[in-house]
C-alpha positions as CSV (number, residue, x, y, z in Angstrom):
1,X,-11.6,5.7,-15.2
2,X,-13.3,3.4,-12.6
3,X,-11.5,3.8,-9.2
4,X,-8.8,1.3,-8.8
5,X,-8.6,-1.1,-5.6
6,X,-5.6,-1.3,-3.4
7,X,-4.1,-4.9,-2.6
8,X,-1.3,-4.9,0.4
9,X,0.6,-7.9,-1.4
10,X,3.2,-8.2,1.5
11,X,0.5,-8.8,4.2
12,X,-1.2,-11.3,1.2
13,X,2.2,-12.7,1.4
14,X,2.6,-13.2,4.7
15,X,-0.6,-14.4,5.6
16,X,-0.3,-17.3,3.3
17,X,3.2,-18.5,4.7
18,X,2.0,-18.2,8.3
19,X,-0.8,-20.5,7.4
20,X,1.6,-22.6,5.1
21,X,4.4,-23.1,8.0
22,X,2.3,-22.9,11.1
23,X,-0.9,-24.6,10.2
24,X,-1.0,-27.0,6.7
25,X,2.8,-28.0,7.1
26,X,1.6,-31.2,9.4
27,X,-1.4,-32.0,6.9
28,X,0.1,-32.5,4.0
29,X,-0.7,-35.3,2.1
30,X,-3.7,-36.4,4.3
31,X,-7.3,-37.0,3.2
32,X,-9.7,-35.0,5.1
33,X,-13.2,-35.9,5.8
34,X,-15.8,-33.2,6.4
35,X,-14.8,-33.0,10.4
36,X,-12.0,-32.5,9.7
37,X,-12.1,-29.8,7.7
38,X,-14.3,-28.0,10.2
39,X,-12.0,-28.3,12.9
40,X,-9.2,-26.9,10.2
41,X,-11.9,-23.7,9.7
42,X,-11.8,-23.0,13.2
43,X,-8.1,-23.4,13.3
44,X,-7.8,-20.7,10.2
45,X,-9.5,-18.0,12.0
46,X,-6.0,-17.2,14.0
47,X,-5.3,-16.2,10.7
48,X,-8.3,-15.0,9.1
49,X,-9.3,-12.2,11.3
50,X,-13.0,-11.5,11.5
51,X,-14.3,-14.4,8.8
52,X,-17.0,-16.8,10.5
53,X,-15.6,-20.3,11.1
54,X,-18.7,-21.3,8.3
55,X,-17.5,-19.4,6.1
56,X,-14.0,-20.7,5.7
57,X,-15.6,-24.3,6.2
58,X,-17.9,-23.5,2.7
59,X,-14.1,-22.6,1.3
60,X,-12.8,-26.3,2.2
61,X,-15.5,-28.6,1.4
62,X,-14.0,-29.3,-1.8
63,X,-10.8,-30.5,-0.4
64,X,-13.2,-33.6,1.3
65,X,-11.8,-36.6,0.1
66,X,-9.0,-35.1,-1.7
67,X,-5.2,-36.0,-0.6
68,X,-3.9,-32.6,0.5
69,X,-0.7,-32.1,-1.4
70,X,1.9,-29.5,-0.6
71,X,0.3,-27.7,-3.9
72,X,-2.9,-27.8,-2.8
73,X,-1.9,-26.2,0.4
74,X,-0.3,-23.3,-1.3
75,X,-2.6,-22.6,-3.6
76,X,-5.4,-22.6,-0.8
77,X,-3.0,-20.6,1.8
78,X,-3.0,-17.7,-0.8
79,X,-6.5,-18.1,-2.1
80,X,-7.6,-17.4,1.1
81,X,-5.1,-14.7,2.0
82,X,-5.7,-12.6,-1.0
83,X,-9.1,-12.7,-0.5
84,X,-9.6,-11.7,3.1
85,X,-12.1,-9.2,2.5
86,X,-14.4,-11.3,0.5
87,X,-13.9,-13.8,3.6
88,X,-15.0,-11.2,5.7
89,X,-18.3,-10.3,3.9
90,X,-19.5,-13.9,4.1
91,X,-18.7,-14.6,0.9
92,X,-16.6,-18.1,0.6
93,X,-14.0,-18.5,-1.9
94,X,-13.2,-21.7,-3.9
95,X,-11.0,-22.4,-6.6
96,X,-11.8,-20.7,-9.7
97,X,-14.5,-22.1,-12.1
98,X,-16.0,-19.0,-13.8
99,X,-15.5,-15.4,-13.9
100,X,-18.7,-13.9,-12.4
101,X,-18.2,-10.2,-12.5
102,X,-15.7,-7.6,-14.0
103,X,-12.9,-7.5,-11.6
104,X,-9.8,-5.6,-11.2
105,X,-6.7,-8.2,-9.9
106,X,-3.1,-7.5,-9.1
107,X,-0.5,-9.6,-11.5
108,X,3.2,-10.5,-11.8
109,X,4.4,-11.5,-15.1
110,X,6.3,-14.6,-15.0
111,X,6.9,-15.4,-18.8
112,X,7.6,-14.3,-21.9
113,X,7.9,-16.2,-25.0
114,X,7.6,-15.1,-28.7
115,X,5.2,-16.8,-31.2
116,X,2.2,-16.4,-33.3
117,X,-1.2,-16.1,-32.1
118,X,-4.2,-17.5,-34.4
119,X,-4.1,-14.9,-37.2
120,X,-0.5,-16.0,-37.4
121,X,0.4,-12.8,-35.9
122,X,4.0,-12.5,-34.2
123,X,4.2,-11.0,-30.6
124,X,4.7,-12.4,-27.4
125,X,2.6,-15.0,-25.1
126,X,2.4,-14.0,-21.6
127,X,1.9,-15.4,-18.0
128,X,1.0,-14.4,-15.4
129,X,0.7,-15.3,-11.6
130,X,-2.5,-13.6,-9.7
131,X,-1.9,-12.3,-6.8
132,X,-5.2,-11.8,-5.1
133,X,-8.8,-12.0,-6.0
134,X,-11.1,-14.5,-7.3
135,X,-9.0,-16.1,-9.3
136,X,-5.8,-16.0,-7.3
137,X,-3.5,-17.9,-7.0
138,X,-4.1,-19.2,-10.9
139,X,-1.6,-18.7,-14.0
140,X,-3.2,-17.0,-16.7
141,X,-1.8,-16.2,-20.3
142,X,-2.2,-13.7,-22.5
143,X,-1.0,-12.6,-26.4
144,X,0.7,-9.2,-27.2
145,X,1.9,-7.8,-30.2
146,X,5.2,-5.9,-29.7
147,X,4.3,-2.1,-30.0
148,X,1.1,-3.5,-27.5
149,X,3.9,-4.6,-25.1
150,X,5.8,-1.5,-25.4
151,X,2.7,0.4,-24.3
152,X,2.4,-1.8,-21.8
153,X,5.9,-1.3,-20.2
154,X,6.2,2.3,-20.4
155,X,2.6,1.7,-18.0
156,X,4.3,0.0,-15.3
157,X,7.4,2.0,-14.8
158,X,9.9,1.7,-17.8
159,X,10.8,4.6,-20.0
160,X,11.1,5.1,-23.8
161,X,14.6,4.3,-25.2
162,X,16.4,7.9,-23.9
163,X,14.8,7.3,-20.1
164,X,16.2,6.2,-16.8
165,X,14.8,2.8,-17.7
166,X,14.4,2.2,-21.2
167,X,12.3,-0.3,-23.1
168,X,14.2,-2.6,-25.4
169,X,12.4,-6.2,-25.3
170,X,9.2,-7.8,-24.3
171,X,10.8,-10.0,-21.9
172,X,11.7,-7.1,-19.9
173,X,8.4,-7.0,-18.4
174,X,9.0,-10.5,-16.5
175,X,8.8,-9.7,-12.6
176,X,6.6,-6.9,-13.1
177,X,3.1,-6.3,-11.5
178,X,0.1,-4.4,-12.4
179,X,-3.5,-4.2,-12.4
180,X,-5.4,-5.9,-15.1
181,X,-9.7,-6.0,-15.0
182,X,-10.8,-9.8,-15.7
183,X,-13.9,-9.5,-17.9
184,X,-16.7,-12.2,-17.3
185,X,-17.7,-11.9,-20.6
186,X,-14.6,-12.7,-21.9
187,X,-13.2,-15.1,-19.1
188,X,-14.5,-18.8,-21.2
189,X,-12.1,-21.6,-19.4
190,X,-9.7,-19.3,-18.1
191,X,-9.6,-14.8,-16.8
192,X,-9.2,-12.9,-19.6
193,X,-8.5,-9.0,-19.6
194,X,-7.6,-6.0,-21.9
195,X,-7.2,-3.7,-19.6
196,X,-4.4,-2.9,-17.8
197,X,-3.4,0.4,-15.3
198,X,-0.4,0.2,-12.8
199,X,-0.9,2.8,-9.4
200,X,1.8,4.8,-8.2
201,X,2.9,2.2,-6.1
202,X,3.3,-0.7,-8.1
203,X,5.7,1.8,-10.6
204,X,7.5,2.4,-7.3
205,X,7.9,-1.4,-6.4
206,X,8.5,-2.3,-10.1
207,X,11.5,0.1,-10.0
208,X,12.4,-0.7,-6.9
209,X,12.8,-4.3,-6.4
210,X,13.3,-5.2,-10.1
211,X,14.3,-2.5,-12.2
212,X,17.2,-0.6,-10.1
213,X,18.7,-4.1,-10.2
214,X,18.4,-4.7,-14.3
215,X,19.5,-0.6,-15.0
216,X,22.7,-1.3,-12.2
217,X,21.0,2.0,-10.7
218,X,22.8,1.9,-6.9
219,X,22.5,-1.8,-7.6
220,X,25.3,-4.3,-9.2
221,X,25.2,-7.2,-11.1
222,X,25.6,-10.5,-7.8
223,X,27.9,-11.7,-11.0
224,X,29.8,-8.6,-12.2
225,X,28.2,-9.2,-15.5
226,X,28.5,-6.1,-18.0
227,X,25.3,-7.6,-20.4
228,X,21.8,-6.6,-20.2
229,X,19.8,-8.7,-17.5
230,X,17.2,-9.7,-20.5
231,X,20.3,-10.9,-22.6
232,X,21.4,-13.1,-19.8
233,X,21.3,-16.5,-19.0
234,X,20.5,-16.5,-15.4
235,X,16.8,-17.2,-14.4
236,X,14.9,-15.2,-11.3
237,X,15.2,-18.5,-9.5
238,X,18.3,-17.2,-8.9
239,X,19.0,-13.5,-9.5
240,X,15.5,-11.0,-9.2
241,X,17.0,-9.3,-12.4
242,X,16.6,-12.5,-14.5
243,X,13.6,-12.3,-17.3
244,X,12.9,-16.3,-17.3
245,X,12.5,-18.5,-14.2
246,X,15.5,-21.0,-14.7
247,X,19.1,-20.9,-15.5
248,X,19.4,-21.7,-19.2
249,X,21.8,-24.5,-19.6
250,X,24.3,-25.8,-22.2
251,X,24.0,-29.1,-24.0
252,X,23.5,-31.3,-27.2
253,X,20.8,-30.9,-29.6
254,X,19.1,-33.8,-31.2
255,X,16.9,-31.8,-33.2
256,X,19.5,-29.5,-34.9
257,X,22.7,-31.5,-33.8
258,X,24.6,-28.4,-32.2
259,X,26.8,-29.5,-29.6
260,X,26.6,-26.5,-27.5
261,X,23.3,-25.5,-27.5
262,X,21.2,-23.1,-25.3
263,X,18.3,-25.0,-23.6
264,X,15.7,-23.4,-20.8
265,X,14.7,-26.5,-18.6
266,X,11.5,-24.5,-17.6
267,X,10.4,-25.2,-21.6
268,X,12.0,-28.3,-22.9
269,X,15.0,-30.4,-22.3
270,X,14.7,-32.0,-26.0
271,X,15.0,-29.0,-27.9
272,X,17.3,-26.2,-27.4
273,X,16.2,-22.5,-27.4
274,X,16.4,-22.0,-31.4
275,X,14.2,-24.8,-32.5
276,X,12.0,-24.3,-29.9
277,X,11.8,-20.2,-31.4
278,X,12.0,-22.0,-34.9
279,X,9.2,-23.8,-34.4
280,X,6.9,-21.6,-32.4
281,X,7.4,-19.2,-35.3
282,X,7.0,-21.4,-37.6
283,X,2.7,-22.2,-37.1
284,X,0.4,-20.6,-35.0
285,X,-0.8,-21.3,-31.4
């Protein structure tokens, strides 16, 4: 097996919130010309330590012109900060346009739905959030089949059925990292990967921050709740045990006419959780 890099994600991290509160906070929505965004270069180097001021400036040229939004900001605070080391070889970063090599990224899984793929295939669609590397700070998807996504979990640190953290739906693997190796000859319009390996420390973080919590291992519930965390209808927003972003919500279906039906605002606010699943199951994607 090819020798896996190391990422420090909590120095990623809090290189790209220094930048974020310290430096782009009194940009935002201004249009930079191209002085501008040199004397911004020069600025970044407090925080990019040992990257040539021209080399940042070849990573902001495409802002020139552009109205720098607080989304734009983030996403170039952590392209930059998970890329450091590329910075420091000379090597600019921009947003992501093609895959050009093979290259092994840190992920977090942030979604999990079930659907079809093109074969009409059941399993479970995927996205993630990149962390660092070329592509960061994108959201990329990918398809797997159920036993695939059992694999998968036992990989990043849960357990079969009779373990300390046992495997019983897809949508347990939400909040988890791992490795995955973007393929340039796969990666048309977006990374794609099949790969996937997860280091000793990411199983330790996995468990740590995220599992302990779902398994009540020297962790409880914040609500005293007795039901699985993947069963519940809290989102990570607001609880790191949740296995979808937003608090689901209760409300009137026009589709199916139940009056008390289960809606996830992060998907739709037409359609309530069972169409949506009826639907998705219903053709391909």
């Amino acid at each position: 097996m090819d020798e896996l890099p190391s990422f420090n994600l909590h120095q990623i991290d809090k290189r790209r919130d220094a930048m974020l509160e310290r430096l782009f906070f009194p940009h935002f929505n201004v249009t930079f010309d191209g002085q501008d965004l040199l004397g911004l270069a020069r600025q970044l180097q407090r925080y990019l330590p040992d990257v040539d001021a021209g080399v940042i400036f070849e990573s902001l040229r495409y802002l020139a012109g552009r109205e720098f939004t607080p989304r734009e900001a983030y996403m170039l605070a952590w392209r930059l900060a998970g890329n450091l080391p590329r910075l420091q070889q000379g090597t600019p970063v921009n947003p992501w346009a093609s895959q050009r090599e093979d290259e092994w990224v840190p992920v977090q899984t942030l979604q999990c739905i079930e659907t079809r793929n093109n074969q009409g295939v059941f399993g479970y669609r995927f996205a993630f959030r990149v962390l660092a590397g070329t592509p960061c700070p994108l959201r990329i998807f990918h398809f797997w089949r159920p036993e695939t996504a059992g694999l998968i979990a036992r990989r990043v640190g849960m357990t079969r059925r009779r373990g300390k953290y046992p495997f019983q739906h897809a949508s347990q693997l939400v909040s988890l990292r791992m490795l995955v190796q973007l393929e340039a000859a796969r990666s048309h319009g977006q990374p794609q990967f099949f790969r996937v390996e997860c280091p000793d420390s990411m199983i330790t973080w996995n468990r740590e921050h995220v599992l302990r919590l779902r398994y009540r291992l020297g962790r409880q519930c914040p609500n005293n709740w007795a039901w699985a965390c993947h069963r519940c209808a809290v989102g990570y927003e607001e609880c790191p045990g949740g296995t979808h972003a937003k608090t689901f919500v209760l409300g009137f279906c026009h589709y199916c006419g139940h009056a008390e039906a289960c809606f996830d605002p992060e998907l739709s606010t037409d359609r309530c959780q069972a169409c949506l699943r009826r639907e998705r199951l219903r053709r391909t994607t």
